[in-house]
N, C-alpha and C positions, 0 to 999 in steps of 0.2 A: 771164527775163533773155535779153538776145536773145546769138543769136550776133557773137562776134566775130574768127571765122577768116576769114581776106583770100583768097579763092581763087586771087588772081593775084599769092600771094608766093611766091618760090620756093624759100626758105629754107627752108618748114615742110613734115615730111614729111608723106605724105597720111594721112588719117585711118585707124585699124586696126576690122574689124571686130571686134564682142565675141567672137563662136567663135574667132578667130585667136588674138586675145590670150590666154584662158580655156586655150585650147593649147598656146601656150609656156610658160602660169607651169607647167601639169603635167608639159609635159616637164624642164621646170630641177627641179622638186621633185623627179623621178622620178631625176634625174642625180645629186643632191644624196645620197638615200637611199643608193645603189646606193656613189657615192664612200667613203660614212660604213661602209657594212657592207664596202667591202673594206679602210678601215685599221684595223675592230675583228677582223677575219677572223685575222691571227696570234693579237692576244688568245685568240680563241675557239678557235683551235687549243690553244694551252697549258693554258686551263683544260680544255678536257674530256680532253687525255691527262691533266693532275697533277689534276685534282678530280672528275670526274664519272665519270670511269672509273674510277678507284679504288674510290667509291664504288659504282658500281655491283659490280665484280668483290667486293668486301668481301660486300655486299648477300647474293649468289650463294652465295661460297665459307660463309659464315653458315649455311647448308640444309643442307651437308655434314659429318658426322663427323670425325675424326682421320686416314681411312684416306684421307681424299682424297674424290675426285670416284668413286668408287663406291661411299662410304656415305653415303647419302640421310640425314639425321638429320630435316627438316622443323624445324620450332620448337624442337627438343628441346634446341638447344645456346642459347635466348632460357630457356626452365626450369631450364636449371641455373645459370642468374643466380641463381636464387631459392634453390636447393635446394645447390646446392654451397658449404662451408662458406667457404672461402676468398675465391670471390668475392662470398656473402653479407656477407660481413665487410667487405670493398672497396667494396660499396654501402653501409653505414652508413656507412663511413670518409669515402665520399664528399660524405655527406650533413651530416656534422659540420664539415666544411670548407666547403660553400658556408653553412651559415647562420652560422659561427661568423666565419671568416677577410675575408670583404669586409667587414663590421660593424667590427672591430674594427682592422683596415687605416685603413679611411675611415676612424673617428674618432680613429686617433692620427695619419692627416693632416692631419686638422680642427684637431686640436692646434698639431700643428706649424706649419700654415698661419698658425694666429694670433700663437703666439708670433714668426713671423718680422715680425710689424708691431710687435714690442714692444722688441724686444731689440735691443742694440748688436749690431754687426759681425752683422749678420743674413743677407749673404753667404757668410759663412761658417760660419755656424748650417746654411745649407740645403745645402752644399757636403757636409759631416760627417754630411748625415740620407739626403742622397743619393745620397752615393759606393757602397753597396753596390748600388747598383743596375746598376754596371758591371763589379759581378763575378757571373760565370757560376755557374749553379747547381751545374757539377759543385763550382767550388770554394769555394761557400758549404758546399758538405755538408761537404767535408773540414774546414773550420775548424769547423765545429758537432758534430764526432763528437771533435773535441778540447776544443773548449770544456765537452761535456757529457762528458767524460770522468768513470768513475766516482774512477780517485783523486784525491785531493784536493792532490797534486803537481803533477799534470799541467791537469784538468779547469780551467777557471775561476769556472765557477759553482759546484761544489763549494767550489773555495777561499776564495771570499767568502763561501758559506754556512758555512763551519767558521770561520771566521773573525769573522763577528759572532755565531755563536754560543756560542764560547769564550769571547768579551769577556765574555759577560754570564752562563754556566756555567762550573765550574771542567772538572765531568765525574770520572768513577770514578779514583778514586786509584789503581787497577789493573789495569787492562783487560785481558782476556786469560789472567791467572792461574788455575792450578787447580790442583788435589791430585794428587796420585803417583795412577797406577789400582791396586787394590784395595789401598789404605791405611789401611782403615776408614773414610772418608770420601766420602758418596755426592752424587750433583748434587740438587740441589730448586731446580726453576726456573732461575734466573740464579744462585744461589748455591749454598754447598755447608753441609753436617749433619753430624754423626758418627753413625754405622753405630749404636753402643750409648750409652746413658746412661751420664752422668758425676756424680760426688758427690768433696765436699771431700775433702781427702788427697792424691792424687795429682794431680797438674798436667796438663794437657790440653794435645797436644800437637798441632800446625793446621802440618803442614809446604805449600811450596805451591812450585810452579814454573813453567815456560815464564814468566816475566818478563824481558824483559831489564832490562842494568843502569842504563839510564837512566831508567826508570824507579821507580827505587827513592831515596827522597828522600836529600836529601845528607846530614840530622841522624841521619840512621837510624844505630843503636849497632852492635853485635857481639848478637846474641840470646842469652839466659841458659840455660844447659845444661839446669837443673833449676831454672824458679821458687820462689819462696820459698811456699808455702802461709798464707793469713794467715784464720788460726781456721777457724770453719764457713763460710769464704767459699770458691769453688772459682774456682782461678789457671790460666791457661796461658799459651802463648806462639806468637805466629802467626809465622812466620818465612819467608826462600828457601831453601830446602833444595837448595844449590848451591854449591857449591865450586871454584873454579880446577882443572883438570883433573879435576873429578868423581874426588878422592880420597876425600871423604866416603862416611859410609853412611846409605843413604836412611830418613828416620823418625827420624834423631835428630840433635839437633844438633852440629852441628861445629865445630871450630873456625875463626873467620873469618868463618861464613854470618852473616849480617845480619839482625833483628829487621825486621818493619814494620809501621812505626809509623801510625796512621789509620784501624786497619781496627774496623767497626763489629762486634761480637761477640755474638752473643744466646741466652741460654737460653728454650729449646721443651723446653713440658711438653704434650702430646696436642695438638698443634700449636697449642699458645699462645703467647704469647713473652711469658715471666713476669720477666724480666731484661735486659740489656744495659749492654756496657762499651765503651770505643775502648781500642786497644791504645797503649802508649807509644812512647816513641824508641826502645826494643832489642826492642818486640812482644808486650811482657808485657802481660797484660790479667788483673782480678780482678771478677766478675761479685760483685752486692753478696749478703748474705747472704740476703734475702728469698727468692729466685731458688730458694735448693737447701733453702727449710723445708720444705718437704714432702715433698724424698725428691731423686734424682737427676733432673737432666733433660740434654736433648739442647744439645749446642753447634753453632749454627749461625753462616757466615760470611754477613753479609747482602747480597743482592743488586747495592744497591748500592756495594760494594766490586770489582765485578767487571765491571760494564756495558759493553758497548764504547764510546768514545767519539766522537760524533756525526760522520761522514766527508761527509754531506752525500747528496743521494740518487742513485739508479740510474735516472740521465734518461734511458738509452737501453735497460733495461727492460720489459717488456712494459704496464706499467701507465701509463708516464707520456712514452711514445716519440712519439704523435701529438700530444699538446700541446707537448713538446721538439719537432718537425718544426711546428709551426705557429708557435713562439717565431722560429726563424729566419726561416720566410719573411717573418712581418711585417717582422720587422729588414731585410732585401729591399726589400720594394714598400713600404714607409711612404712611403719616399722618393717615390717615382711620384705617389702621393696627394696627398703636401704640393704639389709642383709644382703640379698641376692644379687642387687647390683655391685657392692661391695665386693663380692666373693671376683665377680667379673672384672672390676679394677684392677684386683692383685693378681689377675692372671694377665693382665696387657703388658706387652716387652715393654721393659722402661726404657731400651733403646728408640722405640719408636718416638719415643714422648721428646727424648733428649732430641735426638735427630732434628724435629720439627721444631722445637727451639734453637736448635743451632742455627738452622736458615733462617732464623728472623722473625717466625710465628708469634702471634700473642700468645696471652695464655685463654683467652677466650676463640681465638683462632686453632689452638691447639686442643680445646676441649670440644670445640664443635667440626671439626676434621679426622680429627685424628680419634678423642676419645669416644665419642658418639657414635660412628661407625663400627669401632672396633668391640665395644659395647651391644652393639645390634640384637643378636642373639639371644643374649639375655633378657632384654626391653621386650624381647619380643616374649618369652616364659613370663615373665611378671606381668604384661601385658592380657595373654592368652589367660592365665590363671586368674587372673582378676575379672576378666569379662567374663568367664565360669561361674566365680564368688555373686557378682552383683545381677547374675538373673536369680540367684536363687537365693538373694537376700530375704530374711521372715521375721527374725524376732528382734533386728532393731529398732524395725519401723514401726514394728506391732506396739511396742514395749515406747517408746517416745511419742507416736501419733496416739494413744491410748484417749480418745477421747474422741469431741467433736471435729478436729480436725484428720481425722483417720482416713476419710473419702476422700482427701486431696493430696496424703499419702502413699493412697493404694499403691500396691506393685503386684505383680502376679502369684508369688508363692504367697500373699496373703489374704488376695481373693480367692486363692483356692483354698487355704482354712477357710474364710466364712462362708464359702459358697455350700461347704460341705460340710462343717462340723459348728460353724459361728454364728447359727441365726438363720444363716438359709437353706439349711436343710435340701439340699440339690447335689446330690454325690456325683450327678452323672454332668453335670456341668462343673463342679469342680475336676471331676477325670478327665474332662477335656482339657480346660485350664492344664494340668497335669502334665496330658501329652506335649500339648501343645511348647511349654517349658523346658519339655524332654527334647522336641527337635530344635528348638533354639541352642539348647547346651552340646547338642551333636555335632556341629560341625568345627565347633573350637575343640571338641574332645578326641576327632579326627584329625583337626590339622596337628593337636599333641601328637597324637601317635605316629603320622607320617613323618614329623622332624626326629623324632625318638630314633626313626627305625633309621634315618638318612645320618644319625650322627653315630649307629653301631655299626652301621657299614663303615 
């Protein structure tokens, strides 16, 4: 193509040689570089004093003992990760919390996510699932060390537990009662026996106390001084052996003291129970004749006459304290999950959904094909972020386990407060702990970054 610059116009500037030009773009890029690292330069100030320093001093102080920077310990304080019971126990802990807690987060946001496409006033469905997420952990603990309260006054979950379980139990007609101490009446089990064998004639005499009076039903009579004995049958009388100012004398009946009525009665012969009777409205009870053919036998008050009645359980406990601390945080971050998942719903083609119903799909076949999958990515952020959250969970556990049950609690970010600032006075074993935290939380903080950079490409 030929040229067509006009040499004798004098508009147009003179032409640049290639070295010239190839020059200035290096120096503009080279301006450009230089510009960009001195407005990231504060940045990079801030992070290596609050990140990289830390780290590194943590790193360091790690090698060292208890006593400071003049006990060299080497790896020894990374060994008693393994060997010391306490923080052994903090790595299981820690370990039941990331396989159990994002799992079970995500799929009751999963839940929630859907139901928010189904339900009326669905604004205010996700308002009520994600309000606890604006309250602070210290005072999720404090409402959760109330709610798992062991009484059944106080606690809530106790209350509802005793509560539908009474609906459908009556429970022990007398809870709590027991015999006078050496009254001739010995404990077995949850119930009580008498000391020697008993035979027709003389009436058996079952005195019992620590009841109180409400307890004691409203038809219940005045108890009979001396049962009527009826033939070769053998009678007694269970009764409270208690009196208004404890005028009475103990073992016999008084006047006033109350019969009670309900209690299950049974004759033991070589530890068989060859008999049994229920006591009446004044506590009289007559064991049938069969019972004493063969000679005298023992009179036992049966177990269940005396059961305690079901108070609901000891969530904060050593048994049941880390599924209790893992019941609240869901109650927490559910909320966090439904949102995020949510956002993912309303970005799926509602073509695809229809489609899939069109060929015949359930709607459970359409949520586990179609929306789950397409869903993925997401599950997978709230997933990633959540197994971030619960290594480095501190002051719910701290704040709910606050007590004797704190050692069977443990998780790692609060072995490493006590190791180092709680009592055990060991900075250099809490800096392990530390590290060791740090490389756990590293490679979800990697696989974030790698998906980040795959979704700006």
């Amino acid at each position: 193509m030929a040229d067509t610059t006009d040499p004798t116009r004098i508009d147009q500037p003179p032409p640049r040689k290639p070295a010239e030009a190839a020059g200035d773009d290096s120096r503009g890029l080279g301006t450009g570089r230089l510009l960009g690292w001195l407005f990231l330069l504060p940045a990079l100030l801030v992070l290596a004093v609050l990140v990289v320093y830390p780290i590194v001093w943590t790193l360091i102080r790690s090698l060292f003992g208890a006593e400071g920077w003049s006990d060299f310990a080497g790896l020894g304080n990374y060994q008693d990760l393994f060997t010391d019971d306490d923080t052994f126990t903090a790595l299981k802990n820690n370990l039941i919390w990331v396989l159990v807690v994002p799992a079970v987060v995500t799929a009751f946001g999963l839940v929630f996510a859907v139901l928010t496409e189904r339900v009326k006033f669905a604004t205010a469905f996700k308002l009520v699932i994600f309000m606890p997420m604006a309250v602070s952990m210290l005072a999720a603990g404090i409402i959760f060390r109330l709610v798992y309260d062991r009484d059944a006054d106080k606690g809530v979950a106790n209350a509802a537990l005793v509560t539908v379980h009474d609906a459908f139990s009556e429970g022990a007609p007398y809870p709590g009662a027991r015999p006078r101490p050496n009254g001739g009446i010995d404990e077995e089990g949850g119930g009580f026996i008498t000391a020697a064998p008993s035979g027709p004639g003389a009436p058996v005499l079952l005195p019992l106390v620590a009841l109180p009076d409400d307890k004691i039903p409203a038809d219940a009579l005045p108890a009979p001084a001396a049962p009527p004995a009826t033939g070769p049958a053998l009678s007694g009388v269970v009764w409270l052996d208690f009196s208004r100012g404890n005028v009475g004398k103990p073992g016999q009946v008084d006047p006033g003291e109350r019969g009670l009525p309900g209690v299950r009665v049974e004759a033991v012969r070589d530890g068989r129970t060859v008999g049994s009777a229920t006591t009446g409205t004044d506590g009289s009870f007559t064991l049938p004749e069969e019972a004493t053919a063969d000679g005298p036998v023992q009179v036992r008050l049966a177990e269940s006459n005396f059961a305690q009645s079901f108070a609901g359980y000891d969530w904060l406990g050593p048994n049941l304290i880390t599924p209790a601390i893992i019941g609240a945080y869901v109650w927490m971050w559910a909320g966090f999950a439904m949102v995020l998942i949510a956002a993912g719903l309303a970005a799926i083609p509602r073509d695809a959904l229809e489609a899939a119903r069109v060929d015949g799909a359930t709607e459970w076949q359409v949520f586990r094909r179609v929306t789950v999958p397409l869903l993925a990515p997401v599950l997978v952020v709230v997933m990633v972020t959540l197994v971030i959250n619960v290594l480095k969970v501190f002051d719910l556990v701290y704040i709910i386990s606050l007590g004797s049950s704190q050692k069977e609690a443990n998780v790692l970010a609060l072995q490493m407060y006590l190791a180092s600032f709680g009592g055990g006075n060991n900075q250099g074993l809490g800096s392990a702990i530390g590290i060791v935290l740090f490389l756990l939380v590293l490679p979800a903080m990697l696989f974030n970054i790698r998906r980040f950079r795959r979704e700006n490409k």
